[in-house]
N, C-alpha and C positions, 0 to 999 in steps of 0.2 A: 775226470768224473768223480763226485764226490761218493761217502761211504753211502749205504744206505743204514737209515737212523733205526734206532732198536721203538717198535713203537712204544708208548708208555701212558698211563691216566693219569689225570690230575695233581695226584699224590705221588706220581715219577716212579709208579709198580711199570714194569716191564707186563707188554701185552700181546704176547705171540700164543699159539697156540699150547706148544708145551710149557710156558709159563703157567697159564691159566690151568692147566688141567695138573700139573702141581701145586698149584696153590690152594684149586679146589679140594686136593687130597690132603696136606696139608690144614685145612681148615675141618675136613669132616673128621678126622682124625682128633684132631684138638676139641670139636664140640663131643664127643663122645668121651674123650676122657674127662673134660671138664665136666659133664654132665655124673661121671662113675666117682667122678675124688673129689670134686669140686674144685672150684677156678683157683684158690690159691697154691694148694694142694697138688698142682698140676704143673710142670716147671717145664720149658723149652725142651730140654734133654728128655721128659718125658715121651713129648711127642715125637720127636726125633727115634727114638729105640723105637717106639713104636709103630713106624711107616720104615721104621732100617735105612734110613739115613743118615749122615752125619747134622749137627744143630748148626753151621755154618751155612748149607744148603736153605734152612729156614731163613736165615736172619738174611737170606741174599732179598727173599720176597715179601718176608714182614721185620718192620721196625722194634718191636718185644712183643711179647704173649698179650699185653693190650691191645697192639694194634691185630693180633691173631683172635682174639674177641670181638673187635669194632666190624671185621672183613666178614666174620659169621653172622652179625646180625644185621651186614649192609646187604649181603648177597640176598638173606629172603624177602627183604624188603624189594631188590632189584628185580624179585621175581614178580613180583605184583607191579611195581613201577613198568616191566615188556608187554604189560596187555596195556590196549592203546584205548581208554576209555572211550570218547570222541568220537575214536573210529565205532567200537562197540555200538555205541548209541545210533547212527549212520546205519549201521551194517545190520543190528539186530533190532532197534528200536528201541525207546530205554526203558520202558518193562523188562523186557526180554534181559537187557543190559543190569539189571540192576540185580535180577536174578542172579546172573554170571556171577556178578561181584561180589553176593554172598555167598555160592560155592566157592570161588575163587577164596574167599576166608578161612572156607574150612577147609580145603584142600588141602592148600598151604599148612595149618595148622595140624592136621592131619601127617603131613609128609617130612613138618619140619617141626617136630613137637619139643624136639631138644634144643631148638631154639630159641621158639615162644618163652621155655622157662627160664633158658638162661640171660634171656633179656629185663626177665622180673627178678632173677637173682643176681645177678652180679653188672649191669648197666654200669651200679654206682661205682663200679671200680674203673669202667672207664674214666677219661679225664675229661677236663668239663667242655673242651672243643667235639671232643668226640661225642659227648650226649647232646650236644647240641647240632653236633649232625643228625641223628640219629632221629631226633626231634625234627629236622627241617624233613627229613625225608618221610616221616609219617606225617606232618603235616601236608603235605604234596599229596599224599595219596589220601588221606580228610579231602580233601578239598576236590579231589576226583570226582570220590563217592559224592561229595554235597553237588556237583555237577549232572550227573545222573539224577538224585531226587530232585533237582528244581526242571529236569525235562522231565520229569515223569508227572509232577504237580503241570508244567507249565502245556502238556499233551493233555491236561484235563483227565490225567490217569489217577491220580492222588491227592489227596486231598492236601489242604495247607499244613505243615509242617515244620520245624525245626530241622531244618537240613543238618546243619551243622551237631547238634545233638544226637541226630539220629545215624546220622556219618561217623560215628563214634561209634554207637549201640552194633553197628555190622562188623566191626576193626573187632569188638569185645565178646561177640557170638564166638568167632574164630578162636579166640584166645581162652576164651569157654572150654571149648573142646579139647583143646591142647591142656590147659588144666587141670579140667576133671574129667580127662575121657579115665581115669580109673576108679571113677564114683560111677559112669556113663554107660561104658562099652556093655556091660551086661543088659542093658534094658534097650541100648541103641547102637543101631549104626548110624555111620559117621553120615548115612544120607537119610536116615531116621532124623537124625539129629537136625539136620537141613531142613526138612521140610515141616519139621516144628520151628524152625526160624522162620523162616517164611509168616506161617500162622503167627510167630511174634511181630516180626518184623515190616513185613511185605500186605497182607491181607487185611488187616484192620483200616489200614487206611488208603485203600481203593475206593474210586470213585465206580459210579455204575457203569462209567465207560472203561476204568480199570476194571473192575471184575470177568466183565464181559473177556476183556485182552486178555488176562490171567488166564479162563477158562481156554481159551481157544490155544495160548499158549502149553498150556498143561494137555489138552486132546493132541496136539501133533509133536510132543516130547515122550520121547522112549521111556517106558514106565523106569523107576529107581526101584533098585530093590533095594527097599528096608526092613530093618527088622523088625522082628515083634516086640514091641515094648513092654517087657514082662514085669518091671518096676511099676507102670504107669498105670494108673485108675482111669 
């Protein structure tokens, strides 16, 4: 009877459970320092003292501190890559779905803010395989969203549109919030914030048979509590 095989991804990372939930400790670990000293500033042995492990246990499950940055900004893209758009559209109808997907932006953004920025600040220090990963996987989930707006155009919900542009405009909502939620948080919350996306995003270009499905969507949706917008006129 042969061994049985340690499983492993694409990249030959070991994939068992206490692998994974090392690595994830390892990686939250690293986005928080990087985020406090900044990405150069921030050395293996760093993070190492600070989970109180030895820097050999690291390097068992990332390749260097790059590929401990590329793993930080694949995970929250992976987090948006597990909701199954398709099925969404099927299961909730793609109004309904497309909604999701702009909370779904901000959630994310919301949950993983030290992310969002370290992907505008130090991307470039990846190597240029790894931004072009980085790139194929945001394109993927572009292309989701544009799947959603041409059911929701093609349901007679909305009106004609630049999918592809506007599949962009919902990825940059999220990124918004992550940004400037500390120009923001005082006048909004993070579902304040949302349902002024929407008014950008979602309502302007409803057809009367969209409006109608919005409204009806909105009467059987648990109210959101948002804030008072004490900035806003």
């Amino acid at each position: 009877m042969g061994r049985n095989k340690t499983k492993a991804d694409d990249n030959g990372r070991e994939q068992t459970p206490i692998a994974e939930k090392r690595r994830a400790q390892i990686i939250s670990t690293a986005v928080q320092l990087f985020a406090e000293r900044g990405y150069f500033q921030t050395t293996i042995e760093d993070i190492s003292n600070a989970i109180g492990i030895g820097k050999g246990l690291i390097y068992r499950y990332f390749k260097d501190k790059n590929d401990v940055l590329y793993c930080a900004l694949c995970a929250v893209l992976d987090i948006y890559r597990r909701e199954n758009v398709v099925q969404m559209i099927d299961s909730l109808g793609p109004l309904a779905a497309l909604r999701r997907i702009l909370e779904l932006n901000c959630t994310m953004a919301e949950q993983h803010t030290q992310e969002v920025i370290l992907a505008y600040r130090s991307s470039k220090d990846l190597t240029p395989e790894e931004r072009l990963g980085i790139k194929r996987i945001e394109s993927e989930i572009v292309a989701e969203i544009e799947q959603c707006l041409w059911a929701c155009m093609d349901a007679g919900l909305m009106q004609p549109l630049d999918a592809r542009i506007m599949a962009y405009q919902y990825i940059m909502l999220g990124h918004t919030w992550a940004l400037k939620r500390w120009a923001l948080h005082d006048s909004y919350s993070m579902a304040a914030f949302l349902a002024e996306g929407e008014q950008l995003l979602i309502r302007p270009f409803l057809t009367a048979a969209g409006k109608r499905k919005f409204a009806a969507l909105e009467a059987s949706r648990p109210a959101r509590k948002t804030a008072v917008r004490t900035g806003a006129r």
